[in-house]
Phi, psi and omega in degrees: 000139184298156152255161198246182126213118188262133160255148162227163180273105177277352178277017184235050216089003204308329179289294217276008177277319212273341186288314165275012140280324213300306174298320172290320181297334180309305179312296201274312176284354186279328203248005152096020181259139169270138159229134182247157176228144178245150180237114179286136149321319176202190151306310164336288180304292191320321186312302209288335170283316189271344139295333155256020186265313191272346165260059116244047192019053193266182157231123192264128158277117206282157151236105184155228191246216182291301187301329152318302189284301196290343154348295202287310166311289206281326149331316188256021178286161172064330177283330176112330197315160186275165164212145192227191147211161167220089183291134184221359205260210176262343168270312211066346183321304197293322187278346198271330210273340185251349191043059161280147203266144178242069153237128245288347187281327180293341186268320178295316197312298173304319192296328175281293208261349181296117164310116125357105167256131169255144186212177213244132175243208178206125176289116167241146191221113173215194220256008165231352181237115192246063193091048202264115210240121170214195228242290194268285189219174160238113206229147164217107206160208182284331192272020137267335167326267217305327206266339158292326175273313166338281202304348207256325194319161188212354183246014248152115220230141149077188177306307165313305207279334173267007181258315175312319175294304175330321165306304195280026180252313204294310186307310182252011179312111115327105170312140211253127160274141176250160195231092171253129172264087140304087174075063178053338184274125174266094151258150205224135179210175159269151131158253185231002170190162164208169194199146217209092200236115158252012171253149186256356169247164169169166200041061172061081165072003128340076181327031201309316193239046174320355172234031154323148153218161171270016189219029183249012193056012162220168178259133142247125199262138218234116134237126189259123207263192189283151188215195170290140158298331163268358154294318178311287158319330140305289220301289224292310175331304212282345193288334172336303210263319174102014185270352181302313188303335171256030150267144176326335186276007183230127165223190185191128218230175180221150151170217224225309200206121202252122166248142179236129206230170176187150185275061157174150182331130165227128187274137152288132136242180180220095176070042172090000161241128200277135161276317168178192178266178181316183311308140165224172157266124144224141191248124188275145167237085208300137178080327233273345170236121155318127174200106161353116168221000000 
């Protein structure tokens, strides 16, 4: 029988991480699994509860949202450790995206009885992060801005808090020129964002990359060049669906190792945290993570 260890944030959603642990451990110890749980400090502190968890052969579990979840994940990449979740947060994107199920009996069902997937993360490197590894995507534009307002809401849940930060990011947005390199090859455009996806979801359920996998060694990288603002905002309506990739103002390139560069400061973020500003790397790392399914 598996052994668990669940991390959780409690300064992060914390009522709504401890209530969906509470019901899946109910679940996991009835079916005869152990579990212990740690409540982390921070992100930083989660890494650190969850590498030593995973070099005691526990199998670790994020509880919470994208920011938790690409933390842990991207801590136990490259190591062997088992990885499990219990989406809890407001995207969920990285669970949606493996299509795990979120009710607390479909999340026991996998974590006890779910095949070990190796799946691909992304190594990111800019001038504050130095080989720092996460999960779903990496973005720089308006949607780390939208995604920065999101995060600050206290009135807004969900998908509403990120399409409300998208208004207001969109709204004072300057078209940006960009430099993206993909695999030593350079493309350069104006416009308002680009993402570097190894998940095909992201800003709470958002289609940014639909035909992204998580087991393929490459990233795919959206770049939307400048358009009108009310052409935009279809354009954002359309990511529901994944119908965006095909306006001209979308193009979409595949490859191993993307650095993004831009003429003026731009916030970056990663898998639902904002990091810092341009220039960054980012690099897929095939296989590198275990993960429940």
């Amino acid at each position: 029988m598996r052994q668990f260890t669940a991390v959780v944030n409690p300064t992060a959603g914390g009522a709504t991480s401890a209530a969906a642990l509470h019901k899946v451990a109910r679940l996991l110890r009835e079916a005869g699994a152990e579990l212990e749980t740690e409540y982390s400090r921070s992100l930083a502190h989660a890494r650190e509860l969850a590498r030593h968890a995973g070099e005691r052969g526990r199998v670790v579990l994020a509880v919470g949202g994208d920011g938790i979840t690409g933390s842990i994940g991207g801590a136990l990449s490259g190591t062997g450790a088992l990885f499990g979740m219990v989406p809890a947060g407001r995207g969920n994107d990285f669970a949606r995206a493996l299509g795990l199920p979120g009710d607390p009996d479909g999340v026991a069902r996998v974590l006890l009885h779910g095949t070990p997937r190796a799946v691909d993360t992304i190594e990111v490197t800019s001038s504050v992060h130095a080989g720092t590894v996460v999960l779903g995507s990496v973005y720089a534009g308006v949607d780390a801005l939208a995604n920065l307002h999101a995060n600050r809401s206290r009135m807004l849940r969900g998908s509403a808090s990120y399409y409300a930060g998208a208004l207001r990011a969109i709204s004072t947005w300057r078209p940006v020129r960009y430099r993206i390199t993909v695999d030593g090859r350079d493309h350069a455009y104006s416009g308002y964002t680009v993402v570097a996806a190894n998940s095909s979801y992201y800003g709470s359920a958002r289609r940014i990359a639909p035909e992204a996998r998580l087991d393929d060694g490459l990233l795919d990288v959206v770049m939307i060049r400048d358009a009108p603002r009310r052409l935009f905002f279809t354009l954002m309506k359309e990511l529901d669906t994944g119908a965006h990739i095909h306006r001209p103002q979308v193009q979409v390139v595949r490859g191993r190792e993307i650095r993004i560069e831009a003429d003026r400061d731009v916030p970056y973020g990663a898998d639902g945290e904002i990091e810092a500003v341009l220039p960054v790397t980012a690099r897929v790392l095939p296989g590198a993570l275990r993960v429940l399914c």
